[in-house]
C-alpha positions as CSV (number, residue, x, y, z in Angstrom):
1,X,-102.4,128.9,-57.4
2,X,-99.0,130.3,-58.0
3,X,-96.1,127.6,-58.1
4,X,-92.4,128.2,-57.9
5,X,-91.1,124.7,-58.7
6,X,-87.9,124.8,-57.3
7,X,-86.6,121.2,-58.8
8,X,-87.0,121.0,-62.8
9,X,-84.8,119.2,-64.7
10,X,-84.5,119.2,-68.8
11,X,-82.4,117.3,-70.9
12,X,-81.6,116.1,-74.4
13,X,-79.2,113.8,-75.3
14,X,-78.9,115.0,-78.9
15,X,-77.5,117.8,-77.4
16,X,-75.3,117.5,-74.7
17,X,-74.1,113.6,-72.8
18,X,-75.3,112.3,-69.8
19,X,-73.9,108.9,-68.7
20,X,-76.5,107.7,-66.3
21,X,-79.1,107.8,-68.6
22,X,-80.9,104.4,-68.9
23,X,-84.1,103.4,-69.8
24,X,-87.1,105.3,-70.3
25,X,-85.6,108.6,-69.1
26,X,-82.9,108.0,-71.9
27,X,-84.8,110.3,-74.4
28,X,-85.6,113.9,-74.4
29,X,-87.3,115.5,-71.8
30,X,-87.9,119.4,-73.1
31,X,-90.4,121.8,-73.6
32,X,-92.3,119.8,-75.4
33,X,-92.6,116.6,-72.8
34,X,-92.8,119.5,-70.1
35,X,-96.2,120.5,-71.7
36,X,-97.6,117.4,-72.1
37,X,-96.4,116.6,-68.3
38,X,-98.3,120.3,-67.1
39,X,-101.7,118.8,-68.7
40,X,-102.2,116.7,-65.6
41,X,-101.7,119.1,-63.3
42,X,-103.8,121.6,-61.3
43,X,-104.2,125.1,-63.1
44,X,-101.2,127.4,-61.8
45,X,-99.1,130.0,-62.5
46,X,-96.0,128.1,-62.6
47,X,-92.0,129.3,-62.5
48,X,-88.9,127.3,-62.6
49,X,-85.8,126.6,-61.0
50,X,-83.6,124.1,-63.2
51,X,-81.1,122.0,-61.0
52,X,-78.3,120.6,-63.0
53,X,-79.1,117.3,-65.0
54,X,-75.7,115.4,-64.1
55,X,-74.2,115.9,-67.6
56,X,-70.7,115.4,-69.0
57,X,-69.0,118.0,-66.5
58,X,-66.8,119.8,-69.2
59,X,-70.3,120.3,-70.4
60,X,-71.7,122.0,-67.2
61,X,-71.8,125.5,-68.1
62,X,-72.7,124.5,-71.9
63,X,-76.0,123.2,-69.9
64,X,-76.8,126.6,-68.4
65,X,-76.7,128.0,-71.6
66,X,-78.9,125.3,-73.3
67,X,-81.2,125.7,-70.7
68,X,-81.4,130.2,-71.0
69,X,-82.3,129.2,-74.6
70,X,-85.2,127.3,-73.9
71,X,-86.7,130.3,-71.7
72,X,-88.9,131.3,-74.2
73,X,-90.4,127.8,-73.8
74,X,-90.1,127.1,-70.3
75,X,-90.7,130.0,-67.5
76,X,-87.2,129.2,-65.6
77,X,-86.7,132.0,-63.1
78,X,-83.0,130.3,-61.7
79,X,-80.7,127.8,-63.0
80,X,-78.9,125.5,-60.3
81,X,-75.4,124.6,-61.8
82,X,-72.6,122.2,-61.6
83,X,-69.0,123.2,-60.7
84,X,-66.3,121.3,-59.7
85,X,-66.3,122.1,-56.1
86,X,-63.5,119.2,-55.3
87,X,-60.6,121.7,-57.4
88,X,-60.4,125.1,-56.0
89,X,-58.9,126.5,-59.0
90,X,-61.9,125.3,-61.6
91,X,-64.3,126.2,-59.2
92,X,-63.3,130.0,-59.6
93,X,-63.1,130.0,-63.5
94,X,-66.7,128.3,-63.1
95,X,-68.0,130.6,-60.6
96,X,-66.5,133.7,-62.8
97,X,-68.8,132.2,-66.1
98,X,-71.9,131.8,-63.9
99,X,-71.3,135.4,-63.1
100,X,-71.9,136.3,-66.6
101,X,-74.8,134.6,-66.8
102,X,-77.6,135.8,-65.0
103,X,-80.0,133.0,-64.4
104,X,-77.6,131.1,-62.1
105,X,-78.7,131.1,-58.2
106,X,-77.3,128.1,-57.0
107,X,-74.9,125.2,-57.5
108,X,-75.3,122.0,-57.0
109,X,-72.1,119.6,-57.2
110,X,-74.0,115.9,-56.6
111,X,-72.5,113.6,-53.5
112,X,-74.7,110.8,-52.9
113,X,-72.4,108.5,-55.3
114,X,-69.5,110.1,-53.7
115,X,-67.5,108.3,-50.2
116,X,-68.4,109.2,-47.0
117,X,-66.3,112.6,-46.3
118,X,-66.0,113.9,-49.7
119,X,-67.7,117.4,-49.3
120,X,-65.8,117.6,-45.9
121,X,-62.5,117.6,-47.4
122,X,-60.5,121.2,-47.7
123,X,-60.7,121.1,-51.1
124,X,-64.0,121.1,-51.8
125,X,-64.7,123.2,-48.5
126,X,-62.8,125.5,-50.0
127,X,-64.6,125.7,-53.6
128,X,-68.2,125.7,-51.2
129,X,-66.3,128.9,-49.6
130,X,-66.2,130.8,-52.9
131,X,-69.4,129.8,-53.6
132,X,-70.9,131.6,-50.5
133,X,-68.6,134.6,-51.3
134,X,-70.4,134.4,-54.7
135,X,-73.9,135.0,-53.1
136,X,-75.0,131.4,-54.4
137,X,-76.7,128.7,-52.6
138,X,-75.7,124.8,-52.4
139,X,-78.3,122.4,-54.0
140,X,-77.1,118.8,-51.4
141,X,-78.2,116.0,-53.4
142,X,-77.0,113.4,-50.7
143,X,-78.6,110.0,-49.3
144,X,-80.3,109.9,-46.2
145,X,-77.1,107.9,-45.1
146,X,-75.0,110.8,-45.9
147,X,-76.8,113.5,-43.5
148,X,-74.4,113.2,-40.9
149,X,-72.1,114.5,-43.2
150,X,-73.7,117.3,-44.2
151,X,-74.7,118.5,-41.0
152,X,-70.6,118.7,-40.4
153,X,-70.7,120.8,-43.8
154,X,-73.5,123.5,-42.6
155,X,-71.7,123.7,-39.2
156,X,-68.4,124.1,-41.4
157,X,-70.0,127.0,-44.0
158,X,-72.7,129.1,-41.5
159,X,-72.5,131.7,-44.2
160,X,-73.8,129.3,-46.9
161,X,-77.2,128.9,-47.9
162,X,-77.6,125.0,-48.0
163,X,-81.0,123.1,-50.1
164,X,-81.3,119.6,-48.9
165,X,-82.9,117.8,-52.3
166,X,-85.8,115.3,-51.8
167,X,-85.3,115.2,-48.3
168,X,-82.5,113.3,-48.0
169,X,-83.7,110.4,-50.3
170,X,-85.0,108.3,-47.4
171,X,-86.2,104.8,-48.1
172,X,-89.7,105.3,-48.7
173,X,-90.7,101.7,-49.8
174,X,-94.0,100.3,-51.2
175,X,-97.5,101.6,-50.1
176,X,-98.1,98.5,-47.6
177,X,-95.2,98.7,-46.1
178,X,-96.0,99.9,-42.2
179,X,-95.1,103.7,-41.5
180,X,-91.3,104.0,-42.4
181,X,-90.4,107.5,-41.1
182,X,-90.8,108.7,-38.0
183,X,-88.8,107.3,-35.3
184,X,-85.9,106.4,-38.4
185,X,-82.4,106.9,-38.0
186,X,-83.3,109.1,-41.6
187,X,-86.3,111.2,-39.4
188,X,-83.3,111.5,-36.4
189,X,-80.5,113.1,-39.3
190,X,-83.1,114.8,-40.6
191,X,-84.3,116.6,-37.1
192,X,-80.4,117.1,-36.9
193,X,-79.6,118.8,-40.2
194,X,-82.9,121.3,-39.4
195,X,-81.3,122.7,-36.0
196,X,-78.9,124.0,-38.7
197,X,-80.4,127.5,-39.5
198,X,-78.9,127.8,-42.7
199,X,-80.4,124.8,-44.2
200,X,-83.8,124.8,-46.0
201,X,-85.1,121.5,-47.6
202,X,-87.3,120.5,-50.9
203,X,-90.6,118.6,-50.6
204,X,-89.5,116.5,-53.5
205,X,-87.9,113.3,-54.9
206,X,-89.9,111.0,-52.8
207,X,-91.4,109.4,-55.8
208,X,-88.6,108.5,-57.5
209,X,-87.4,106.4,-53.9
210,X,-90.9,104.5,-53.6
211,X,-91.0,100.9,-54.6
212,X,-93.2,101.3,-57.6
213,X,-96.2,102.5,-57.7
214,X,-97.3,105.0,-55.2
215,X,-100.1,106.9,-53.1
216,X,-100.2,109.9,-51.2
217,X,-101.0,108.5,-48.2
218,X,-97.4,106.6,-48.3
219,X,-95.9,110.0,-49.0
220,X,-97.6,111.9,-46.1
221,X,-95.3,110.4,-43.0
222,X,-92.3,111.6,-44.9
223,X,-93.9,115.5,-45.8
224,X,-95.0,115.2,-42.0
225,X,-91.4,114.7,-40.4
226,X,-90.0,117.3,-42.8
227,X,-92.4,119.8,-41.6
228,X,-92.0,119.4,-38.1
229,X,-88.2,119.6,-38.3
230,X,-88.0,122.7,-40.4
231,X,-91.4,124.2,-40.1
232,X,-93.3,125.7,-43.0
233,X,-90.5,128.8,-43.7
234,X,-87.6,126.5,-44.8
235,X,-89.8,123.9,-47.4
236,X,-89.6,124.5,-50.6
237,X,-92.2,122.5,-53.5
238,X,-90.2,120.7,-56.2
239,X,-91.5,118.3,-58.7
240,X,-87.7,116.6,-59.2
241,X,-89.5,115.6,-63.1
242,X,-88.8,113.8,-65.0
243,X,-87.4,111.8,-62.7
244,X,-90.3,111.9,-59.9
245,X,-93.7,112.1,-61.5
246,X,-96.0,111.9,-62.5
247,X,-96.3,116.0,-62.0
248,X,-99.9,116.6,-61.8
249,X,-100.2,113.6,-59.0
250,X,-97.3,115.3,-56.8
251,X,-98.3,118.5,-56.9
252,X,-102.1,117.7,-55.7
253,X,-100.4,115.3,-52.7
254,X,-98.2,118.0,-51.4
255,X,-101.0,120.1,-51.9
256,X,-103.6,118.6,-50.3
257,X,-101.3,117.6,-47.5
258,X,-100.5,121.3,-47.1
259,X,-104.0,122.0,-46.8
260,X,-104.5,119.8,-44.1
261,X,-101.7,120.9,-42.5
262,X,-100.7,124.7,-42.4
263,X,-102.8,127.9,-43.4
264,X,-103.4,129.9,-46.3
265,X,-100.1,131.9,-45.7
266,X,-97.7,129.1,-45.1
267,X,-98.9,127.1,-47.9
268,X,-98.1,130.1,-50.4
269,X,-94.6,130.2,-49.1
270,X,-93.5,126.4,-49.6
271,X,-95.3,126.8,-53.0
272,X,-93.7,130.4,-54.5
273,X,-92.0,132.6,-51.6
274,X,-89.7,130.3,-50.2
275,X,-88.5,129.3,-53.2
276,X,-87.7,133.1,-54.4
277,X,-86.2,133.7,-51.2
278,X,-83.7,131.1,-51.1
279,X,-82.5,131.7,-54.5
280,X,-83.5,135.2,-54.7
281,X,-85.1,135.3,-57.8
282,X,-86.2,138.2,-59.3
């Protein structure tokens, strides 16, 4: 099987300074963890598209080159950085260093800890501008409470290629809980944003919003309403580790759920060609 994760995330804190780090993600997750992570997993030929790890922002485009040194290491095809979209003017001298650096596809400037509004505001519309003049795509790390607002930002940028992360973070709860999806003000938002046809969206994260423990027949309601709003073309696989996990677990529950869902053809592109597509990786 040939796997384009398109959600990996490294860090070390020896190295560069992330904030939000707390318990027992506040360690290094490299290589080394990465391998050990992979052991679980089904055999694959796997690639990698980093998304930015949320670190000190001065420190953003230090982080894509920490991350192009580990590539010896770590098969990452595309890097997903942070710039400031919020100030025009730092946007461009970001955008300008990403140029220079090959490995960057994307950007992703976080919102869900941001108010309501903040990626609609000129400012930041205007950074999002440059970014699709840039030939980049938009990594939307938003709450499911927060789709509204991005369906205003996709109807505001046509010309920019948008990734909705982990579906939206809806509220996936515990494994007894009754169905939680369908029918959801997050399933409606959801079926909104995907009438948007510059808007793709990653089969990940859902782990990380469960209420401990979880199974893959909690997971499958969610995978199911993501499918039939954006159809097997616009889903990408991403593992979101180390935050979601553990890896081997996902990536045999969208697997098997893709099996029992979509053909042979369809299931190679939300594993590999989507991915290369959207962030036209080479």
């Amino acid at each position: 099987m040939r796997v384009v994760d398109g959600h990996l995330h490294l860090w070390d804190p020896e190295v560069l300074t992330y904030e939000w780090l707390e318990g027992p993600l506040l360690r290094s997750f490299g290589p080394d963890e990465l391998d050990v992570a992979l052991q679980d997993a089904p055999e694959a030929d796997c690639g990698f598209v980093f998304v930015q790890a949320e670190c000190a922002p001065e420190q953003s485009i230090a982080e894509v080159d920490w991350v192009a040194s580990l590539t010896d290491r770590v098969p990452v095809r595309g890097i997903v950085a942070r710039p400031p979209l919020e100030d025009p003017g730092a946007t461009d001298e970001h955008l300008a260093a990403f140029a220079e650096r090959p490995l960057v596809v994307g950007v992703r400037r976080l919102l869900q800890s941001e108010p309501d509004g903040f990626g609609l505001r000129p400012g930041f519309l205007r950074g999002a501008r440059a970014v699709a003049s840039a030939g980049l795509t938009f990594d939307a790390g938003v709450r499911w409470t927060q789709l509204p607002d991005l369906v205003a930002f996709a109807d505001a940028l046509p010309e920019l290629t948008i990734v909705l992360d982990h579906l939206g973070k809806p509220e996936v709860g515990s494994p007894d809980a009754a169905d939680p999806a369908d029918g959801t003000p997050w399933a409606e938002s959801l079926r909104d944003l995907a009438r948007r046809p510059n808007v793709v969206c990653k089969l990940s994260g859902l782990p990380a919003e469960s209420l401990g423990e979880w199974t893959e027949a909690q997971m499958r309601p969610f995978l199911d309403v993501a499918l039939d709003a954006f159809g097997p073309d616009r889903l990408l696989f991403g593992s979101d580790w180390p935050v979601s996990g553990p890896y081997g677990r996902w990536l045999d529950t969208v697997s098997s759920w893709l099996e029992d869902r979509v053909g042979e053809r369809h299931r190679k592109a939300v594993f590999a060609e989507n991915a290369e597509r959207v962030y036209r990786l080479g």
